[in-house]
N, C-alpha and C positions, 0 to 999 in steps of 0.2 A: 737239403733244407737250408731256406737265407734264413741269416740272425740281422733282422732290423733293429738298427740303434734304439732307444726309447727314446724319446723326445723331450730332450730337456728344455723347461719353462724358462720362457724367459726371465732374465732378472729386470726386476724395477727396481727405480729409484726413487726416491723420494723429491730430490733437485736434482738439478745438474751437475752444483756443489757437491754432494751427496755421494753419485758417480765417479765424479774426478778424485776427491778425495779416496774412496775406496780401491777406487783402480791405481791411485799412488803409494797407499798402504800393502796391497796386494804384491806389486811391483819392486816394495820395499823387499816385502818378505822374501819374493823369488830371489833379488837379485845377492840378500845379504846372507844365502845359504853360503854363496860362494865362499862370502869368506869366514865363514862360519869353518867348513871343508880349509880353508889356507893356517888358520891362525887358531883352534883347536889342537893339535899335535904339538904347539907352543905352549898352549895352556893360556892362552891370549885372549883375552875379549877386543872386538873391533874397539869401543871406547878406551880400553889400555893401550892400544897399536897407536890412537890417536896421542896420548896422551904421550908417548916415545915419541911417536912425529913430531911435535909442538916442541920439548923438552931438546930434539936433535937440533933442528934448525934455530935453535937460540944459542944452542950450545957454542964455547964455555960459559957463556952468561947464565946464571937462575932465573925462575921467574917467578914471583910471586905467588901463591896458589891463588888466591881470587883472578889475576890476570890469567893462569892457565885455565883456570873453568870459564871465565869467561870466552877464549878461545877454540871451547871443544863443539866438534859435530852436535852433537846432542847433548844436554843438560845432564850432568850427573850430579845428582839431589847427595849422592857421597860420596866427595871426591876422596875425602879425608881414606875413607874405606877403601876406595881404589887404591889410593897413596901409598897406604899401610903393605898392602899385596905387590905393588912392584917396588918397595922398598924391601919391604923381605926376601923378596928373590934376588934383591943386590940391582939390577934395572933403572932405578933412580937414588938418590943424596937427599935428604932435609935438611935446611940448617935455618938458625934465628938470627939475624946481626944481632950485635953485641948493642948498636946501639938503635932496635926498634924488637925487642923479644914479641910485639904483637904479632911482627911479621915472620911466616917459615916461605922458606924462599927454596924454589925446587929445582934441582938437575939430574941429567944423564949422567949416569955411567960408562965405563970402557965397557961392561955387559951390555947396557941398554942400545948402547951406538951399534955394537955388532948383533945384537938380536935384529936390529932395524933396519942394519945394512943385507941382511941375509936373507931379510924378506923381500926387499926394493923388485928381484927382477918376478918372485913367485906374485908378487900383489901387482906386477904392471899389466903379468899375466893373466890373473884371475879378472882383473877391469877388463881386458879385449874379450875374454869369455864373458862378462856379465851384458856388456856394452859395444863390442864391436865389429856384432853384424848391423849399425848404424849408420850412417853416412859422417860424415864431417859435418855437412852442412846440418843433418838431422841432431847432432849430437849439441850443437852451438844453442840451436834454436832450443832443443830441451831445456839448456843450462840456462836459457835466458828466461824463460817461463816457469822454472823454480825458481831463480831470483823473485820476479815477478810474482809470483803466488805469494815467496814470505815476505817481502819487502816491507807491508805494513806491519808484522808482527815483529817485527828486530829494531831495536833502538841502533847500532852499527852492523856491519860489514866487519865482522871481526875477526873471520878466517876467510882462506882463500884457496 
């Protein structure tokens, strides 16, 4: 006895916009289990791993907290809360200068450098799994056409 697949409907769309964006979303999801799987056993959110990236390649210099959120992948509406969390684990420093207490000025750790160093070759790796049954030339032309898509939405280019 054959077991025939059922026939599944196809999907509409409402635009083309519509399509693109959901199959970006979608794509989002698949790709971010990955490191979902890498940086979970750390106790890490992808937005904290960012937030040690940013913090590393400044380091020894601090950086202002408005400048580091202005720098992250994605908006985090509380950084302050992120802050709070990899400062408690020892991960990042706060301080005020003396002479501007408006400002808390943020860095790395000796923890936070080697949590970030330890991840370098597991995260190069979990990118060729997420990304690199793609071509070179396919991978460029992607990178170009998200610039592209958000170009109008971003007042700068603020990370790279």
């Amino acid at each position: 006895m054959s077991h025939v697949a059922a026939e599944q409907p196809a999907v509409r769309f409402d635009s083309l916009e519509q399509e693109v964006f959901l199959n970006l979303w979608r794509t989002y999801d698949r790709l971010r289990a990955f490191e979902d799987r890498l940086f979970g056993p750390h106790a890490l959110a992808a937005q904290q791993y960012n937030v040690l990236r940013l913090l590393k390649a400044a380091h020894p210099k601090k950086l202002p907290t408005l400048a580091l959120a202005s720098r992250l992948i994605s908006r985090a509406p509380d950084i302050t809360r992120m802050l709070d969390k990899l400062e408690q684990r020892g991960l990042i420093v706060r301080e005020r200068p003396a002479d501007n207490r408006r400002t808390v000025r943020v860095g790395i750790t000796d923890a936070g450098l080697e949590l970030v160093g330890s991840l370098a070759t597991p995260l190069r790796e979990c990118h060729r799994q997420q990304l690199g049954h793609m071509a070179e030339s396919q991978l460029r032309k992607f990178s170009s056409l998200l610039r592209a898509a958000r170009a109008p939405h971003e007042t700068e280019a603020s990370w790279r």
